[in-house]
C-alpha positions in Angstrom: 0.0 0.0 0.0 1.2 3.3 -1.2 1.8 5.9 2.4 -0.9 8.4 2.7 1.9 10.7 2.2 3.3 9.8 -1.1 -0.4 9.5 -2.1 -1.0 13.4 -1.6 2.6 14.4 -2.5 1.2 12.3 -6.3 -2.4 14.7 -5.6 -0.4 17.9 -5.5 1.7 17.0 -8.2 -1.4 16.3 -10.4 -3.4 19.3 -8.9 -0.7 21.5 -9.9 -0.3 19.9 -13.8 -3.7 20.7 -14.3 -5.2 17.0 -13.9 -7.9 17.6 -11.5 -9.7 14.1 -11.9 -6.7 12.6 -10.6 -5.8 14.9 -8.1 -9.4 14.4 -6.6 -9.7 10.3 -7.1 -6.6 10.5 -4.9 -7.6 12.1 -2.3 -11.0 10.7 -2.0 -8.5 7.3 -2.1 -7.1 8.6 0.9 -9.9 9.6 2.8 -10.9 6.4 2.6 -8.0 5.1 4.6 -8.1 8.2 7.2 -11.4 10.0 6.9 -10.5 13.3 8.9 -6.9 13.5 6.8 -7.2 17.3 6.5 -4.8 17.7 3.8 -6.6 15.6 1.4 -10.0 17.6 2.1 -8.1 20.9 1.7 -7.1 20.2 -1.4 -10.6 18.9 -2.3 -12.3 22.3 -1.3 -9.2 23.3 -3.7 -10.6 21.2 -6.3 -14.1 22.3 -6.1 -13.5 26.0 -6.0 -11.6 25.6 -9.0 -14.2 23.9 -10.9 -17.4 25.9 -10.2 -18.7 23.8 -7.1 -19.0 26.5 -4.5 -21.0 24.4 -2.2 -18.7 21.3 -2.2 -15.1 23.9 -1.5 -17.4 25.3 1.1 -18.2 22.2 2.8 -14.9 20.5 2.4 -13.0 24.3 4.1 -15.3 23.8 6.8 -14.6 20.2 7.8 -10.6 21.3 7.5 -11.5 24.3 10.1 -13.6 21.9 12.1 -10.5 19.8 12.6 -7.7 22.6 12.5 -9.2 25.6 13.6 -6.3 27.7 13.0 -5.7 26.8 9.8 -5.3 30.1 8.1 -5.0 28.8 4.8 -8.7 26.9 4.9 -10.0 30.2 6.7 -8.7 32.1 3.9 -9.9 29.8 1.2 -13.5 29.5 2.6 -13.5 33.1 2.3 -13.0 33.0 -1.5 -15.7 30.4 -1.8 -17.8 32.4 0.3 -17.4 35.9 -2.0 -18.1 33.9 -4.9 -21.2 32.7 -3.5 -22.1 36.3 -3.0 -22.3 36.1 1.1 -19.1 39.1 1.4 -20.2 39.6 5.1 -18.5 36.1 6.1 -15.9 36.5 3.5 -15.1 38.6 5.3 -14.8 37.1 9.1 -12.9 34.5 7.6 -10.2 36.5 5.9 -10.0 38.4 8.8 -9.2 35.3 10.9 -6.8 34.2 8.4 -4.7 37.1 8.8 -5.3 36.7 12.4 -3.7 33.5 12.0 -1.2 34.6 9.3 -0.7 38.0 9.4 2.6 37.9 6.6 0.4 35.7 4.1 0.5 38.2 0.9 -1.9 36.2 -1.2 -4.5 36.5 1.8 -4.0 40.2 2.5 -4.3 40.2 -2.1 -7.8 38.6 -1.7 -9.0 40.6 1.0 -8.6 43.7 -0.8 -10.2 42.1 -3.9 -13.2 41.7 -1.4 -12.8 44.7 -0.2 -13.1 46.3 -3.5 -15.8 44.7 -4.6 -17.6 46.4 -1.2 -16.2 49.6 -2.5 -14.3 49.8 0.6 -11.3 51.6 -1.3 -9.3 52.6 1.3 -9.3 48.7 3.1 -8.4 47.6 -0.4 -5.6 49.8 -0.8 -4.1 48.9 3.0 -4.3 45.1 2.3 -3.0 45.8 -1.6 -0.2 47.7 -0.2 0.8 45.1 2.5 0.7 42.7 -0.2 3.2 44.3 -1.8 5.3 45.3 1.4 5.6 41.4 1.9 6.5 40.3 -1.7 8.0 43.4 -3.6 7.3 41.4 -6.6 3.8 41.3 -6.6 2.6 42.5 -9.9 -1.1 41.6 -9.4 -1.5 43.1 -6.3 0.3 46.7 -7.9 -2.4 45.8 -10.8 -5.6 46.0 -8.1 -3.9 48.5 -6.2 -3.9 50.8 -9.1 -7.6 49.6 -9.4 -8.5 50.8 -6.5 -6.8 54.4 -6.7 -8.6 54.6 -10.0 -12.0 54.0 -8.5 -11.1 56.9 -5.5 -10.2 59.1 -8.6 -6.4 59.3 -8.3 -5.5 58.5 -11.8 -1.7 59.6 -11.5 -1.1 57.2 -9.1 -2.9 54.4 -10.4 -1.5 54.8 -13.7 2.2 54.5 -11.9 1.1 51.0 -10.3 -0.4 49.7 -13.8 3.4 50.4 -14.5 4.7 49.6 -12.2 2.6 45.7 -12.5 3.6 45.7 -16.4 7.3 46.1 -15.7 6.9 42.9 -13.5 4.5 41.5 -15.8 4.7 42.7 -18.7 2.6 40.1 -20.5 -0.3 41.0 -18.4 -2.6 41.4 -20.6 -5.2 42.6 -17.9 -2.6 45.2 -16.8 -2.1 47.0 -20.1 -6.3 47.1 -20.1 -6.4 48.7 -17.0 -3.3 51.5 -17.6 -5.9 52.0 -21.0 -8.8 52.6 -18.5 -6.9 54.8 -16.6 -5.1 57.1 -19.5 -8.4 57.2 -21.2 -9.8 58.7 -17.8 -7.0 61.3 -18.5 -7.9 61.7 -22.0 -5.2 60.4 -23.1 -6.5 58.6 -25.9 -3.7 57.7 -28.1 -1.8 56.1 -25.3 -4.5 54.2 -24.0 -4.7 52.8 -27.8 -1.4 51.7 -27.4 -2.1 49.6 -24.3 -5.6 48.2 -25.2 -3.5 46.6 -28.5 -0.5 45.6 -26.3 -3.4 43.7 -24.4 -5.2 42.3 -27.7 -1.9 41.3 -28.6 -1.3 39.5 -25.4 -4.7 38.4 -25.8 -6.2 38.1 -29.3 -9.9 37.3 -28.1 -10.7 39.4 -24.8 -13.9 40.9 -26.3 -13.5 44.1 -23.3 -9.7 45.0 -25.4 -11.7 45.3 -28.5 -14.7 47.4 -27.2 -12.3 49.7 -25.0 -10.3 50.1 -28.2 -14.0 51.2 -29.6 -14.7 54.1 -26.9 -10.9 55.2 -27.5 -11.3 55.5 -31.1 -14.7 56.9 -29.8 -13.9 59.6 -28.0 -11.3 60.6 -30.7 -14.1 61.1 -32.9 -12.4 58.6 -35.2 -15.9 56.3 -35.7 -15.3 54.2 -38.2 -12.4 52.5 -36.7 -14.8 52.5 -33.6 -17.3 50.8 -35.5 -15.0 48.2 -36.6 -13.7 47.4 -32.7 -17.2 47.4 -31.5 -18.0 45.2 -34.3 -15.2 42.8 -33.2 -16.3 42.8 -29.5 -19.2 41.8 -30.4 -18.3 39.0 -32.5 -16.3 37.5 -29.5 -19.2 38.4 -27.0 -22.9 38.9 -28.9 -24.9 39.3 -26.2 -22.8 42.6 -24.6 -25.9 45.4 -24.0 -23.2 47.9 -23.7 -21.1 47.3 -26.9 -24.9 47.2 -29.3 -25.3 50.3 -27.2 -21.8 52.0 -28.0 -22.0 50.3 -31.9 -25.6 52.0 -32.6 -24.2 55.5 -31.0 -21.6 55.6 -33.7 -24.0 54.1 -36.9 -25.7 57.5 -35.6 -23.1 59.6 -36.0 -22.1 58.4 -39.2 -26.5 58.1 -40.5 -26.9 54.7 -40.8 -30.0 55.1 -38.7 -31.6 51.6 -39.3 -28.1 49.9 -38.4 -28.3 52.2 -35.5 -32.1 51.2 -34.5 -31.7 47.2 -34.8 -28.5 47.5 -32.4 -30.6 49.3 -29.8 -33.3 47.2 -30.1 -31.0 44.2 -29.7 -29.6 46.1 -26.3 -33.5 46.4 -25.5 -34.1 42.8 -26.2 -31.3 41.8 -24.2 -32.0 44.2 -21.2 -35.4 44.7 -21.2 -34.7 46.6 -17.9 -32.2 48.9 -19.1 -33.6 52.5 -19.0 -30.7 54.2 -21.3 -31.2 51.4 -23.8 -34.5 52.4 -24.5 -34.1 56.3 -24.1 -31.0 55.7 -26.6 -33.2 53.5 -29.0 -36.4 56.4 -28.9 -33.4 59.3 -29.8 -32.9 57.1 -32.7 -36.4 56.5 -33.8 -36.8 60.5 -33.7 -33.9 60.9 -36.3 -35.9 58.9 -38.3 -39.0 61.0 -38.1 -40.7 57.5 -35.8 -42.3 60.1 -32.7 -44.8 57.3 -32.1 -41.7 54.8 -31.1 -39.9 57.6 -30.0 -42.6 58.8 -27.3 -43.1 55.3 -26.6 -39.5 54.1 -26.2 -38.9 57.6 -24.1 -41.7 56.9 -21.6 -40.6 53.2 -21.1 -37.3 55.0 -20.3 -39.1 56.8 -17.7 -41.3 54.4 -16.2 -38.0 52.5 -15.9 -36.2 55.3 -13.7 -38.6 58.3 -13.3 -35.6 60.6 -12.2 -34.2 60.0 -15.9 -34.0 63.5 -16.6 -32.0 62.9 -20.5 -35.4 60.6 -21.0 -38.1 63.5 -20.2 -36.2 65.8 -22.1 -36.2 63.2 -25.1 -39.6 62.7 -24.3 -40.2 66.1 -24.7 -38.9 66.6 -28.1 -41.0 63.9 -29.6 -43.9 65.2 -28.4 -43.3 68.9 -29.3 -42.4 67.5 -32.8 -45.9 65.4 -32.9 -47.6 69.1 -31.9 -48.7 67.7 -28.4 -47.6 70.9 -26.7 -49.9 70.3 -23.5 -47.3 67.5 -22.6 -44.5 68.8 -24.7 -43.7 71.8 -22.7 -44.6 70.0 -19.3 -41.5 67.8 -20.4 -38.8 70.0 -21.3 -39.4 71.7 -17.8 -36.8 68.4 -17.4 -34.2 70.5 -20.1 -32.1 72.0 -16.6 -31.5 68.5 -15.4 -30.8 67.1 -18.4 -28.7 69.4 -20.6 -25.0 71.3 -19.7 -27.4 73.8 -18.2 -26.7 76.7 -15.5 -30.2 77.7 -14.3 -29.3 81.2 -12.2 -29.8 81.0 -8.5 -32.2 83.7 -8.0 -34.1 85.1 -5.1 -37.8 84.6 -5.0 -39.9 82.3 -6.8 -40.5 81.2 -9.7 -43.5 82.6 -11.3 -46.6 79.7 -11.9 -48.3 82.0 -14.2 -50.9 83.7 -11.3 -51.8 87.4 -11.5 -49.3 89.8 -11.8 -50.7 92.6 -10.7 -48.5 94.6 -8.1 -45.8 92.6 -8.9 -42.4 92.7 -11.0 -41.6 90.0 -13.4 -37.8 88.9 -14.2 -37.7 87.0 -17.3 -34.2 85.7 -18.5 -32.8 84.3 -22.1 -31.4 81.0 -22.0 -29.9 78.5 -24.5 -29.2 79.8 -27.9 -29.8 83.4 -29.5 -32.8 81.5 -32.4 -34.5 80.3 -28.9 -34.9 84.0 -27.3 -36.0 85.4 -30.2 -38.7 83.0 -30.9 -40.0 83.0 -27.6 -39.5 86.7 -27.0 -43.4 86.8 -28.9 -45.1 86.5 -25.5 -43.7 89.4 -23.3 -45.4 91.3 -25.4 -48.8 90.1 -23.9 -47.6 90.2 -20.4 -46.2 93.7 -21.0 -48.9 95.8 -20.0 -50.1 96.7 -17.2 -47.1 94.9 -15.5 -43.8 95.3 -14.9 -41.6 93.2 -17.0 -37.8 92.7 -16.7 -36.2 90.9 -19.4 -32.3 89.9 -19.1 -30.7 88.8 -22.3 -27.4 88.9 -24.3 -26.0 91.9 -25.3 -26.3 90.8 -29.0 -30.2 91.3 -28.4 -30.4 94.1 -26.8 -30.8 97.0 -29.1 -32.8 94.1 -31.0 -35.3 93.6 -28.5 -35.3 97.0 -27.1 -37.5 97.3 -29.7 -40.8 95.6 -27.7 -42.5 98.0 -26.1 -43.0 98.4 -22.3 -40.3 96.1 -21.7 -37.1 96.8 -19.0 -34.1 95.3 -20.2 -31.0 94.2 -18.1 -27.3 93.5 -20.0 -26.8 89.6 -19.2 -24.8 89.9 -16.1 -25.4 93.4 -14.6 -26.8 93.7 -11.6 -30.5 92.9 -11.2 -33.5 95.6 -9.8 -35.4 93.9 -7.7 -38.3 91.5 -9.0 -40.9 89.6 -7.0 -41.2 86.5 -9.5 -38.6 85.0 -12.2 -38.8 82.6 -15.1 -37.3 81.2 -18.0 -38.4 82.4 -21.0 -38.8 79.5 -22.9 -40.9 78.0 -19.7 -43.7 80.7 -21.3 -45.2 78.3 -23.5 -45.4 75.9 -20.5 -46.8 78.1 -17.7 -49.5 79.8 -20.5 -50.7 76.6 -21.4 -49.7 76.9 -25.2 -50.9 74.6 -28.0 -50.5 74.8 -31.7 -53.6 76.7 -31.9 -53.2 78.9 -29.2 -49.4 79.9 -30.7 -48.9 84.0 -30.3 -48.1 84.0 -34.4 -48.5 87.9 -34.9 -45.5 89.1 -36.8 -43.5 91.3 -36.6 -43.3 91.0 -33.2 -39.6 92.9 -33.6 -39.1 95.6 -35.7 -35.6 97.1 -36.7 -34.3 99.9 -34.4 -34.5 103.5 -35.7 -30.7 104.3 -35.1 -29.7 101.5 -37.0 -28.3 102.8 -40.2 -26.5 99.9 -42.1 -27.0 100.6 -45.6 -26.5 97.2 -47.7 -28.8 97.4 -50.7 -28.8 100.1 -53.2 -31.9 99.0 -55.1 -34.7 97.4 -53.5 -37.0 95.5 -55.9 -39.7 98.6 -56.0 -40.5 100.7 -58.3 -38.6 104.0 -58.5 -41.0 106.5 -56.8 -39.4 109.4 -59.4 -41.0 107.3 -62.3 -43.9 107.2 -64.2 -45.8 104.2 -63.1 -47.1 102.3 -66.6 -47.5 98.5 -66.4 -44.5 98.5 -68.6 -42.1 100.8 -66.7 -42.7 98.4 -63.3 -42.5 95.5 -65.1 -39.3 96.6 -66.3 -38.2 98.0 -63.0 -38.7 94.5 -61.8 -36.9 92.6 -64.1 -33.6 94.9 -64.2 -33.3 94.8 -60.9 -32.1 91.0 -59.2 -33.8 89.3 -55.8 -31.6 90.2 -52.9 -31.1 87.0 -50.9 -29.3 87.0 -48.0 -28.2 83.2 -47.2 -26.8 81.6 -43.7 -25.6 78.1 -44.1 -24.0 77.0 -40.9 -24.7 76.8 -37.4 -22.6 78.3 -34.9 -19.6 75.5 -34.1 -19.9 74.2 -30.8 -17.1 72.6 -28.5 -19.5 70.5 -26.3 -19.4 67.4 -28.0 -23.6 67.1 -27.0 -23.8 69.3 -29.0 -21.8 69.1 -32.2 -24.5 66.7 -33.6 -26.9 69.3 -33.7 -24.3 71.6 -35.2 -23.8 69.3 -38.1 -27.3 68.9 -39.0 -27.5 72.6 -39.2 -24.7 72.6 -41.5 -24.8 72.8 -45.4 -22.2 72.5 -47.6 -21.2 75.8 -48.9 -20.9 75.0 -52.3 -23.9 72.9 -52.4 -25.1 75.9 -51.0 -24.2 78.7 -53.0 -23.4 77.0 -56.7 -27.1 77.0 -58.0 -27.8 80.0 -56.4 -25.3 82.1 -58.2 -26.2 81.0 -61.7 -30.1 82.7 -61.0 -31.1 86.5 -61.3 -30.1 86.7 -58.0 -27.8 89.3 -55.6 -26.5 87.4 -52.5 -25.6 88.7 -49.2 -23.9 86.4 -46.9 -25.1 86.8 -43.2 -23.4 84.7 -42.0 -21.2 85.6 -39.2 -18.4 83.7 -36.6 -16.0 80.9 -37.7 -17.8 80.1 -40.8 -18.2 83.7 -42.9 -14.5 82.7 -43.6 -15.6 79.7 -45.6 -16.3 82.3 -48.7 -13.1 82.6 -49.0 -11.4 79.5 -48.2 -14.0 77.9 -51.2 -13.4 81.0 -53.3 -16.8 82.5 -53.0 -15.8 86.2 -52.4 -16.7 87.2 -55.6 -20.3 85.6 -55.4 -21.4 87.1 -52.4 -21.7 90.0 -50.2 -20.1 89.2 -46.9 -21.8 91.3 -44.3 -20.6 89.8 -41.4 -17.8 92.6 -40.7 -21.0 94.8 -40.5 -23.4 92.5 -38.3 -22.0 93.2 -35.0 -25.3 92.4 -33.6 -28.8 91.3 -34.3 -29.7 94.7 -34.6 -27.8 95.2 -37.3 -28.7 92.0 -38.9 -32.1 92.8 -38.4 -31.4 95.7 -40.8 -29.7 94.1 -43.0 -32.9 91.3 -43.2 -35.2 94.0 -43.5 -33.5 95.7 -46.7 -33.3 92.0 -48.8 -36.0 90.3 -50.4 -35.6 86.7 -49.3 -33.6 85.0 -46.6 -32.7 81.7 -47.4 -30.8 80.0 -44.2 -30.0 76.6 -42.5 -31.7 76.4 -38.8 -30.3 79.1 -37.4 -31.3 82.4 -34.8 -31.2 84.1 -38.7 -34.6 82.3 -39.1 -36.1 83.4 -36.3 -34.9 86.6 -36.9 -36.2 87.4 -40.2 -39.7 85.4 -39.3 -40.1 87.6 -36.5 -39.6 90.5 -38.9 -42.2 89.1 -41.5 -39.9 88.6 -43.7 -39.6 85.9 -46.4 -37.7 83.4 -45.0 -37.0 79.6 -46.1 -35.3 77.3 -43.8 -33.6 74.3 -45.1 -34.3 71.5 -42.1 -32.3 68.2 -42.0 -34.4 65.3 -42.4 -35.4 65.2 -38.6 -35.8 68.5 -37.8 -35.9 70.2 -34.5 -39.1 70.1 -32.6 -40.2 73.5 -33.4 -40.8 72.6 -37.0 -43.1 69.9 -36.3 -42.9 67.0 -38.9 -44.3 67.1 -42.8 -44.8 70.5 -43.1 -44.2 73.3 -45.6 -45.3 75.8 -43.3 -44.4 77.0 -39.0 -47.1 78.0 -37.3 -44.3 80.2 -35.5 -43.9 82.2 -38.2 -46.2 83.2 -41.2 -43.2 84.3 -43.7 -41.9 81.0 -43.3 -41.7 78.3 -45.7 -39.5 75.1 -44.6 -37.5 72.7 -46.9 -36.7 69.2 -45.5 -34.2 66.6 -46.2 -35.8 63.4 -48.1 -32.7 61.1 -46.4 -30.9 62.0 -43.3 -28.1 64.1 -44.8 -29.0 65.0 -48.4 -28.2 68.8 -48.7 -27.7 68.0 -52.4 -31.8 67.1 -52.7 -33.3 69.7 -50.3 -30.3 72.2 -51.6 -32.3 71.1 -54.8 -35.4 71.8 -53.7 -34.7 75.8 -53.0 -33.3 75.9 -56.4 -36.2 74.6 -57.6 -38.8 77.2 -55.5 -36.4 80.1 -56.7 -36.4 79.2 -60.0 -40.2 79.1 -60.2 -40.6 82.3 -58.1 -39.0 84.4 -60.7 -40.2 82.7 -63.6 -43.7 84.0 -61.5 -42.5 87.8 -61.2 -41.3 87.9 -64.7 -44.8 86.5 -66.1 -46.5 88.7 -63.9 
């Protein structure tokens, strides 16, 4: 008979080649011939923790303690099994007896602080990772999880010196270079996370999380198609990963393929029927493609998901706004302070719930962009008179809206008079109860101030006063003289990356823009004004056009200019609001889904009369709609000169 002792130095030997079958017929051999031999059921409770059997490593640690109760190794081993069974609380005790026991055992001080990370007790994890360390210099996991840990308490630099410090021990740690990525992408150091994620991919050719951090990288370096690609590769290792469909369909959106964007939130929604962001992410997308039935539906699942979900009410918001439901429209996108970048002023007093006014002093403010506070600018009128109304807006607008009568205006960060109530303006439409029908749609609403005197047009398409006014001599007034259009085709460039989406749907291609236009009887006059007025001459349109912008130091003065042209033809821009505030003539070319305000499948706004919209037929044809203007122009002045 072989001694018990050969028999489990043969157990180890096969335990630690891998053969666990042996390794456990071995010791069960030997527990037949000495039942309590506590060495044979340690390394069965070794066996079974290795292989998935929780219950059996459990059992077999606690006959071992039964036996030796100081057995620091079985303590600390039952309170691996334990963590993986998800009961952390005696995990717990037992490490703590194990170090008790043991108090210079590295790879027991390691796995409590794996524990304790998992608790999000940081700074227990650090202690036990840095004792770890002080008792085996060497230990490149332990800097690994330490750096883990700093990361999670938000001490990057120092993390990022243990994942170096763990990759000069190890430097074929795959996980290592993964987790210096993490933590350099934290930084926003993009590049050099790359380089670790594809040290790690090359370590480790099929770790699906290398491929989809790669993704966000590429991601966040607006570089999407190689994102696509990685996200498309994690996926192939992993298909059922919610957040990789969810960070895939966020790019396909970015780069308009909307339905490739649509069935990879869906899939995210199939998978994670729970997942509130999955479905607010998959209504977004159903808007951009003009679906506000799914999109309200998929928004309010959102919310019935997570109620506080502030990006889902505002979504919410915007579908129904779009589908004209105003009543719960504006109720929404009373969520717009939680959900978007945001400041709403801290201001004394309260905010006004639309009750009498009478005896009291109303502070209005501007908020968002210079298009939203001149649309909604319409309604102080009504609440002008008898009360007292404060307005504070951009100096841009002032001289502009100086022009409303009865109105107090304050310089956007001068000192306030004092006011008993305050508001947002574009909260108006909420707290008056607006609805399509009920829209304040007078124009002009603003009118162009009498000290204004930019002079842009010599010859307005009148008839000469001087003349004598035959049929013939106005017809041929008329046709000497060209339409002056003034055109906008870009959106203000933003830097918040929220943002830049909207920015680029409000964007037409210059020459797209411009090349038709020039060949017609037409005089153009840029208004455009910031980064892009340069674009006339970078694309060699000086000659074409008229470039105002040196001139339009305000919307005062582009109000002037608007009011001496004939036509204003302009991407979604304040330039629309501007000139249908005016009354002026005014076509808006819209991207295929269109902001809210322009409602869906229409022609005309019922914001403003003058208006007539142009949409895209595809998400990102400016060729077609581009096209469309063409056409309208063309058949305008065939109109005039048949007239």
């Amino acid at each position: 008979m072989v001694a018990i002792s050969d028999a489990m130095a043969t157990a180890l030997q096969a335990y630690r080649l891998g053969n666990l079958v042996q390794a456990e017929w071995l010791c069960c051999q030997m527990l037949e011939q000495r039942q309590a031999y506590v060495p044979a059921l340690h390394l069965l409770g070794a066996i079974a923790l290795q292989t998935s059997r929780l219950e059996s490593a459990i059992a077999h640690y606690q006959m071992v303690i039964a036996l030796e109760p100081n057995h620091f190794e079985a303590h600390g081993n039952l309170a691996i099994a334990l963590q993986d069974r998800g009961d952390w609380e005696m995990a717990a005790k037992h490490f703590q007896r194990s170090l008790v026991l043991n108090p210079n055992h590295a790879p027991t001080h390691f796995n409590a602080g794996n524990l304790a990370l998992k608790q999000k007790q940081f700074e227990q994890a650090i202690a036990h990772y840095q004792q770890a360390i002080v008792l085996n210099p060497n230990y490149a996991k332990a800097y690994n999880n330490l750096g883990n840990a700093l990361r999670e308490k938000g001490n990057l630099d120092t993390a990022i010196a243990h994942y170096q410090q763990a990759i000069a021990l190890a430097p074929t740690d795959a996980q290592a270079h993964n987790n210096l990525g993490n933590a350099l992408q934290a930084q926003g150091q993009f590049e050099a996370a790359i380089d670790h994620y594809q040290s790690a991919l090359t370590l480790q050719p099929t770790n699906a999380e290398g491929y989809f951090n790669l993704g966000n990288a590429f991601r966040m370096l607006e570089q999407v198609e190689q994102a696509i690609d990685h996200y498309q590769r994690a996926l192939a290792l992993k298909p059922d990963w919610v957040a990789a469909h969810n960070n895939l369909a966020l790019c396909l959106q970015e780069e308009k393929q909307f339905a490739a964007a649509i069935a990879h939130f869906q899939h995210a929604v199939d998978l994670e029927p729970q997942d509130a962001e999955a479905h607010n992410n998959l209504g977004v997308a159903l808007y951009e493609m003009n679906d506000l039935d799914g999109a309200i539906e998929q928004c309010q699942r959102a919310i019935d998901l997570n109620t506080q979900f502030a990006e889902a009410h505002l979504n919410l918001s915007m579908a129904l706004l779009a589908a004209g439901d105003y009543h719960r429209g504006f109720r929404e996108y009373e969520w717009r302070w939680q959900a978007q970048d945001l400041q709403k002023p801290s201001l004394p007093g309260v905010s006004w719930d639309g009750s009498a006014l009478e005896g009291r002093t109303l502070l209005l403010y501007t908020e968002q962009g210079f298009g939203d506070a001149i649309q909604f600018i319409r309604y102080v009128p009504l609440l002008a008179k008898p009360h007292h109304i404060l307005v504070e807006c951009p100096n841009e607008l002032l001289r502009l809206f100086a022009t409303i009568p009865d109105v107090q205006l304050i310089p956007q960060g001068s000192p306030l008079p004092a006011f008993d109530v305050h508001l947002p303006l574009m909260s108006l439409p909420h707290i008056l109860a607006t609805t399509l029908e009920t829209i304040p749609h007078q124009v002009p609403y603003l009118s162009v101030p009498e000290e204004c005197k930019l002079q842009i047009v010599d010859r307005k398409r009148t008839p000469d006063s001087t003349a004598a006014l035959t049929s013939e001599s106005l017809q041929a007034q008329r046709l000497d003289r060209p339409l002056n259009v003034g055109i906008v085709w870009a959106s203000v460039s933003l830097n918040n990356p929220k943002q830049r989406k909207s920015y680029r749907n409000r964007t037409a291609p210059l020459a797209t823009f411009v090349n038709g236009l020039a060949h017609l009887n037409v005089e153009l006059y840029s208004l455009q004004v910031g980064a892009h007025a340069a674009d006339l001459t970078e694309h060699g349109f000086q000659h074409c056009l008229h470039d105002l912008s040196p001139q339009l130091r305000d919307f005062a003065e582009t109000a002037t200019a608007i009011d001496q042209l004939d036509l204003i033809i302009t991407v979604d821009t304040a330039v629309a609001h501007l000139a249908g505030a005016l009354a002026k003539p005014v076509w808006v070319v819209l991207p295929f889904a269109g902001d809210w305000r322009w409602l869906l499948h229409r022609e005309d706004s019922p914001w403003y009369p003058t208006m007539r919209l142009f949409r895209q037929d595809a998400p990102g044809d400016w060729e077609g709609v581009t096209m469309k203007v063409l056409q309208a122009l063309q058949a305008r002045l065939s109109d005039e000169h048949s007239s």
